[in-house]
Each structure stands twice: as structure tokens, then as C-alpha cells.
C-alpha positions in Angstrom: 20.1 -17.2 -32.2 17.4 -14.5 -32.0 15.5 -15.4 -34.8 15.2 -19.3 -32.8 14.2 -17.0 -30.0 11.9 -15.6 -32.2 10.3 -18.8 -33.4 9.8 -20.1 -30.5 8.2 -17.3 -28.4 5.7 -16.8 -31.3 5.0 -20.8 -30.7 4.6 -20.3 -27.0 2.2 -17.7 -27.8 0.2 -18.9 -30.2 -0.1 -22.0 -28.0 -1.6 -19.9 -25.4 -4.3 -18.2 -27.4 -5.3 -21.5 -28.9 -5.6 -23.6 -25.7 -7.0 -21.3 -23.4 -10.6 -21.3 -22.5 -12.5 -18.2 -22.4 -15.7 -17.7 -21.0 -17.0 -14.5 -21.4 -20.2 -13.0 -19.0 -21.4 -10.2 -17.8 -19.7 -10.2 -14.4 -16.6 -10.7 -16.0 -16.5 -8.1 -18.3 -17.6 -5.4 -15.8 -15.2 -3.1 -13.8 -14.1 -4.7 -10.3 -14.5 -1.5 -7.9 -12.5 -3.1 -5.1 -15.9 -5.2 -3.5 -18.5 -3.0 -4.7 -20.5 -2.6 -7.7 -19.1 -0.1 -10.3 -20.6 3.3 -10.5 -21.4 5.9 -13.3 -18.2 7.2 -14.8 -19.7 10.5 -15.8 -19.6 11.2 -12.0 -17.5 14.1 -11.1 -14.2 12.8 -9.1 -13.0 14.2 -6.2 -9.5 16.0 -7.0 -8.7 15.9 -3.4 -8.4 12.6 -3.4 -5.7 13.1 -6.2 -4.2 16.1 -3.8 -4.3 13.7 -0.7 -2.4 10.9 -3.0 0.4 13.3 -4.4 1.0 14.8 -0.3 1.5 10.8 0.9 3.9 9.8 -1.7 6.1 13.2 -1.1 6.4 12.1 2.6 6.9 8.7 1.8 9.9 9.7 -0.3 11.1 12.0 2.6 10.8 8.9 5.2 13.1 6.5 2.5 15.6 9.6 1.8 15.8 10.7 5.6 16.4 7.3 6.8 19.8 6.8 5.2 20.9 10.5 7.0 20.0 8.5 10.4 22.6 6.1 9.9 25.2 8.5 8.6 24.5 10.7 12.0 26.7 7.6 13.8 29.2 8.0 11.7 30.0 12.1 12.5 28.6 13.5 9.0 27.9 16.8 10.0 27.0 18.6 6.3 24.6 15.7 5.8 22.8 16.3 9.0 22.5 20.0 8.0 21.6 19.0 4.8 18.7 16.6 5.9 17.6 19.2 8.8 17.3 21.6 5.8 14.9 19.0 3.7 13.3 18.5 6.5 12.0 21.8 7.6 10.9 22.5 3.8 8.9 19.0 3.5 7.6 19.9 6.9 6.4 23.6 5.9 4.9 21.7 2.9 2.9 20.0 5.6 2.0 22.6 7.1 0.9 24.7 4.1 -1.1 22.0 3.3 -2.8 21.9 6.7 -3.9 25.3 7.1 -5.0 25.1 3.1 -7.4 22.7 3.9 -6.2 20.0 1.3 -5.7 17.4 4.5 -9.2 17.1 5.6 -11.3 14.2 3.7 -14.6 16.2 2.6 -17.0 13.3 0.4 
């Protein structure tokens, strides 16, 4: 069975190589840069940006984890509202640490 799996999905690819057309210029070898032209990569990168990046998916995660404690508050769990209160305060400490470091404002 796997080596007819085999056979046939080195077919299927080698029918794919062979039939497709491939047209190679210079705009479609260059980088795409999101609609504007592509830039010198020796250019020093921001590592704020990186910073800013790292701080939205933390509190991201703490928006999909805290949601689920929401629900469960209906349903009388008190040691997971402590809990989450507790996760809370140290994500929004985080925040705030951040804040008064400076890593929040955009500087180009």
C-alpha cells in the first residue's frame, strides 16, 4: 500500500514540474514588501518593533486564556476566579512595566 502511495505521489509530482510554465523576470524574483519597493537589507532593523510584536501576542494569549474564566464565573468557581485575578494583575504589571520603560511608544 505505501509504496503504490509512493508511486503515485512521485507521478503527481513530476507531472507538476513538467507541465507548469515558468516565467521568470525581474519583478518576480524580487522581494514583495507589502506594496512598496524592497529596501537595502544591510539597513539596521528596529528591535522595538520585535519588542512591540512579542508584548501583543502575550496579551493576546491572556485575552484567549481569560475568556474561558468568564464563563466559569457563572458557574460559582471561585479558585479559578482567584486564579485568573492573579494572572491578571501580573500580565497587567507586565503592561505597565512596559509602559513606563518606554518599549510602547513607536519611535521610527
Amino acid at each position: 500500500m505505501c509504496t503504490w502511495c509512493y508511486h503515485v505521489s512521485t507521478l503527481l509530482l513530476l507531472l507538476i514540474t513538467t507541465m507548469t510554465a515558468t516565467y521568470q523576470s525581474t519583478e518576480k524574483l524580487s522581494a514583495f514588501e507589502c506594496g512598496f519597493h524592497s529596501f537595502d537589507y544591510r539597513t539596521p532593523f528596529s528591535v522595538r518593533f520585535s519588542l512591540l510584536a512579542v508584548v501583543f501576542l502575550v496579551f493576546d494569549a491572556e485575552v484567549a486564556l481569560l475568556m474561558p474564566l468568564f464563563l466559569s464565573s457563572m458557574a460559582g468557581m471561585n479558585f479559578q476566579m482567584i486564579a485568573g485575578g492573579v494572572f491578571f494583575l501580573i500580565l497587567w504589571a507586565g503592561l505597565i512595566y512596559e509602559w513606563f520603560q518606554g518599549s510602547l511608544s513607536w519611535v521610527i
